[in-house]
C-alpha positions in Angstrom: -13.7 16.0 54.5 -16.1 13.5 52.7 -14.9 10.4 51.2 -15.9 8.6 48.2 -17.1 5.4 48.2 -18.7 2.7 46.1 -22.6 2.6 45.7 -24.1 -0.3 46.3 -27.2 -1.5 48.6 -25.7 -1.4 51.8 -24.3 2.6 50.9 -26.7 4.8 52.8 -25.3 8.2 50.6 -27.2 8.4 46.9 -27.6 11.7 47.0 -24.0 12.6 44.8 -23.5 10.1 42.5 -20.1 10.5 40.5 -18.6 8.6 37.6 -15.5 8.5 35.7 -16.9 11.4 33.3 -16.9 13.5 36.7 -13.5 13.0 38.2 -10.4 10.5 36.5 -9.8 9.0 39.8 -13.2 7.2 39.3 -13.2 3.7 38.0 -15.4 3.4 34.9 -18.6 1.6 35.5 -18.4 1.9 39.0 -20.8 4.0 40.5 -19.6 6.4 43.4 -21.4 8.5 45.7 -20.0 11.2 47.6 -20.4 9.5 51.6 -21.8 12.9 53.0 -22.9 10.7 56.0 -19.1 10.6 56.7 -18.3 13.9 57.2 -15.2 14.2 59.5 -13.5 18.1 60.4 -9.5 17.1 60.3 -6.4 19.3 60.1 -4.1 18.8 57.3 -1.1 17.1 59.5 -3.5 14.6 60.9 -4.9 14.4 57.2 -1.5 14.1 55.8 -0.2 11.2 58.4 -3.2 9.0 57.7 -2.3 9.2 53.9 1.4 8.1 55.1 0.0 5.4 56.9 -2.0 4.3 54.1 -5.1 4.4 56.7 -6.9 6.8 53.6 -5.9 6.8 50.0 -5.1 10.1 48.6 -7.1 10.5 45.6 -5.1 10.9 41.9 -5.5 13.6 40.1 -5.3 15.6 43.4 -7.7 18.5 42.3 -11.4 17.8 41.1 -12.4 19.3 38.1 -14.5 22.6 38.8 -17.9 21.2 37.5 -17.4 18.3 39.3 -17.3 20.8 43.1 -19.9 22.5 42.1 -22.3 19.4 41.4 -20.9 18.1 45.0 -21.3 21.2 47.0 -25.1 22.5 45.4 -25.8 18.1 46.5 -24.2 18.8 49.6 -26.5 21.9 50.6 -29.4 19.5 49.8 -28.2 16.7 51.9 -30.3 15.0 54.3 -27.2 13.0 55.3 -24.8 16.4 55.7 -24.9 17.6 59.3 -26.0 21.3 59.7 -22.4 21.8 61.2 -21.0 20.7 58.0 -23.9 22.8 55.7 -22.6 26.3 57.4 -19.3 25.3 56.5 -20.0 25.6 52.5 
């Protein structure tokens, strides 16, 4: 899992930028990068309960467009900020 999160100066993850063209969920004019630094492993029940708990926001629509994972995951083999662990994984 990788979050998004809003790009500003103290945002160490530029390497995906997304905007509202990219995925509806996206505010327009505010730029988002994909926070491959932030890569976390977790099982859908743990996933699911922090939603619950409101400790993560699940994202509206649910499903990204198809463009819009393949522009993440060809950034993400790139990364610098994507662990190895997390590159074998794609």
């Amino acid at each position: 899992m990788v979050n998004l999160t809003t790009l500003d100066d103290e945002c160490p993850d530029d390497e995906c930028i997304l905007n509202e063209t990219h995925y509806a969920w996206i505010k327009p004019n505010h730029p988002t990068a994909v926070a491959f630094s932030r890569f976390r492993i977790w099982n859908v029940a743990r996933l699911s309960a922090a939603i619950g708990l409101k400790l993560v926001t699940a994202a509206h629509p649910k499903s990204l467009p198809a463009a819009t994972m393949a522009k993440i995951t060809a950034d993400a083999k790139a990364s610098r900020e994507l662990s190895g662990k997390a590159k074998r994984m794609l």
